[in-house]
Structure formats: structure tokens, C-alpha cells
KOLMILUM-810658 format. One record per residue (C-alpha): x, y negated, z. Coordinates in steps of 0.2 Angstrom, whole numbers, plus 2048, in hexadecimal, padded with zeros to 3 digits. Layout:
<nodes>
XYZ;...
</nodes>
This chain:
<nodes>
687AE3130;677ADD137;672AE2147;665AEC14B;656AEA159;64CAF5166;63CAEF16B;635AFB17C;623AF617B;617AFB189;606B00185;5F9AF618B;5EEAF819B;5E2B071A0;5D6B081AE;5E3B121B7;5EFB051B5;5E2AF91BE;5DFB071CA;5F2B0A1CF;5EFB191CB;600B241C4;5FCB2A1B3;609B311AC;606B3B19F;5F5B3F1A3;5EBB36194;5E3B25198;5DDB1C18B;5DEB0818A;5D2AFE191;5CAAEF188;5D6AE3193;5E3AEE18B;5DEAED179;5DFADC17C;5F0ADD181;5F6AE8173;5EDADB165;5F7ACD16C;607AD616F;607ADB15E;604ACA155;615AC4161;61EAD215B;618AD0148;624AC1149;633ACD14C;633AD713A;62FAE8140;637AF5137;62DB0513E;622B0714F;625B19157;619B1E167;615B29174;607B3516F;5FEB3117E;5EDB27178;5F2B14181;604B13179;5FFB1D16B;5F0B10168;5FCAFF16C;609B06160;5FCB06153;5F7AF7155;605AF014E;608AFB141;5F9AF813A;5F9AE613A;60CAE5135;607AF2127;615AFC12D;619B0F130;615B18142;61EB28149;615B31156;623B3A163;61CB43174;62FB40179;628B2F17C;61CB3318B;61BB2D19A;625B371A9;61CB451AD;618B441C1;610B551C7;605B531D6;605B3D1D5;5FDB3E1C4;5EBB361C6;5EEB301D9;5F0B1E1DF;603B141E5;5F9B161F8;5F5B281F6;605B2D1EF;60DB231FE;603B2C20C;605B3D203;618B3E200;620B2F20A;633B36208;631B3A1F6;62BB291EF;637B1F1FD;645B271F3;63FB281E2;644B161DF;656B191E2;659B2C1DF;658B311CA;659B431D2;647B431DA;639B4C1D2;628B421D2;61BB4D1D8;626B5C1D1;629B541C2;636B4C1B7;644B431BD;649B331B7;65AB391AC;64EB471A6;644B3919E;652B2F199;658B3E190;647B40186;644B2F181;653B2917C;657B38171;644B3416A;64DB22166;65BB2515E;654B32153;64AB2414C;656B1814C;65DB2413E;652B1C133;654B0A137;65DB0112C;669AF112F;661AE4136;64FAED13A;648AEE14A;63DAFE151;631AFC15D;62FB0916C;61DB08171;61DB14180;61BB14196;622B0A1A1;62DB171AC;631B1E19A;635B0E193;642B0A1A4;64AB1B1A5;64FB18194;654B06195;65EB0A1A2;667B1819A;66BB0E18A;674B00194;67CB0D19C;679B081AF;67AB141BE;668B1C1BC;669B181D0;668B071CB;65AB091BC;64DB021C7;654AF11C9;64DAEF1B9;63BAEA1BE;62CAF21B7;627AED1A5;616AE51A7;607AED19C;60AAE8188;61AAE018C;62CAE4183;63EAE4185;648AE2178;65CAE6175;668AE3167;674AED161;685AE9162;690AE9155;69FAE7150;6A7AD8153;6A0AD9166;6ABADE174;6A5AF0178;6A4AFB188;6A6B0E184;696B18180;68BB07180;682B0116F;675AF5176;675AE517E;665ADF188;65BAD0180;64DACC188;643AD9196;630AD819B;62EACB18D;61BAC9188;60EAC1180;604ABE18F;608ABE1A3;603ACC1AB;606AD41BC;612AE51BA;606AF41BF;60EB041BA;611B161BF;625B121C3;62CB0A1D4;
</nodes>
């Protein structure tokens, strides 16, 4: 059986992004550098035979995902299971304010999946969301096609972390997916040495189109 692929696309910049500002899941749309980003993203990823685009309903993955559906001419499933952590009281303030604010909580946030962003999510509990979003879709994927995730950064880590079956402590030695830059697993299948509960090895991470700095709501 051929093996299938995941492509974990994130959307393209905003003004928030270029701001530092922590967005998640309040809902900023692209700006023109991120449009930009998406257009070129998606004629790299063109070459990989998509099978079906699924995105966060939040406007700047929503818009990047659709980019490549419509010029693949291929089907786009909208899932809010797809956002972005939610974050509380760091939503729409800057790394520095953040930092000055709640020192202990963002010192441990990198290391801790237990800690609650500004009295939000924690990282498992987005793990939890996203990846169910995933294999629901993956449902519908045949042998050999590839579905490509176009979601949030922190989203799109918490749940590569989770399918590769690290400790989530460990989750954020993955660095941060740069803005309209992807990751993409393979399945394993059968003939391949297995670990128990794993399905996907790791291809390639913060792959892209273009070079861009990593600016991004997660640590």
C-alpha cells in the first residue's frame, strides 16, 4: 500500500505577526507580505499532488489554505478544531509585554504542557483537538494522497509533537514553523519497523518556499 502524506502548513503573515503581537485565536487577517507568502507556498506545494486542504476557520489560515485549493482545483474543509491555542489575557499583547506582565508563567510555559497561557489552553488540550481534526480527515484520504493542514503555528507544533509521540515536555524542541512554511510526515507502513501507538515518520519540518524569520505566538 502506498503511503500516505501530512502536510502542516502555516498561514502566512499578519501585522500581528510583524508586531510580535500573540494572536491566537483572535482573528487577524493576512497581510499583503502574507498573501504573498501563501501564493508562493502553494505553487511549491502544487508539485506534491494534494489530495484535499483542511484549515482553521480563523481568516489567515483559512485564506492560505484556499489558496491552494483553488489553484490545485481541489476540495477545502473548514474545521475551527484547527485554531490557533487560545491564550486569555496574552491575546493582542506583545513577547515584551507578556514577559513583564507574567514573568514565571511564560519562563515555564516552554517546558511545562500543564501551564495555561493567560488562562487558556494548554498545550495537550490543543494536541487533543487538532489531531482528532486530522485523523477525522485523514478518513477520507486514500493510498497514496497527501492532505494538507493549513493552520497556526503553536497549533500546528502541539500536534506534531503528539503524532511523533514525544514527551509534550520536549514539544518545544521543535522550533517554530516560520509564516507559510510546512512540515510534512509520512506514514509508515507496513514493511517499516514500528513503535507502538506511532503511524508517522517526520520528512521534512519548517520546509518553505521562501526564507523567513520564525515569528509566532509559541516559545
Amino acid at each position: 500500500m502506498r503511503a500516505r502524506r501530512l502536510v502542516l502548513w502555516r498561514h502566512g503573515q499578519t501585522v500581528w505577526n510583524a508586531e510580535n503581537r500573540h494572536q491566537g485565536q483572535i482573528d487577524i487577517p493576512l497581510n499583503d507580505v502574507g498573501r504573498e507568502q501563501a501564493r508562493h507556498a502553494a505553487q511549491t506545494l502544487l508539485a506534491m499532488k494534494p489530495t484535499h486542504v483542511i484549515a482553521s476557520d480563523l481568516e489567515r489560515a483559512l485564506e492560505t489554505g484556499r489558496t491552494l485549493s483553488d489553484l490545485a482545483g481541489i476540495g477545502l474543509t473548514v474545521d475551527e478544531r484547527l485554531r490557533e491555542t487560545f491564550a486569555g489575557e496574552w491575546q493582542g499583547m506583545t513577547r515584551d509585554e507578556i514577559i513583564a506582565a507574567y514573568p514565571a508563567d511564560y519562563a515555564a510555559w516552554g517546558g511545562d504542557s500543564e501551564i495555561r497561557p493567560g488562562g487558556g489552553e494548554t498545550r495537550w488540550e490543543v494536541s487533543d483537538r487538532v489531531v482528532e481534526a486530522i485523523e477525522s480527515a485523514l478518513l477520507d484520504i486514500p493510498a497514496g494522497g497527501t492532505l494538507v493542514v493549513a493552520s497556526h503555528g503553536g497549533a500546528l507544533r502541539s500536534a506534531l509533537g503528539r503524532l511523533l509521540g514525544l514527551d509534550p515536555r520536549q514539544w518545544t524542541i521543535l522550533g517554530v514553523l516560520a509564516n507559510a512554511q510546512w512540515s510534512v510526515l509520512t506514514e509508515l507502513d507496513e514493511n517499516m519497523p514500528k513503535l507502538p501507538d506511532l503511524k508517522w515518520r517526520l520528512q521534512e519540518y519548517n520546509a518553505g518556499s521562501l526564507p523567513e524569520p520564525a515569528i509566532g505566538d509559541d516559545k
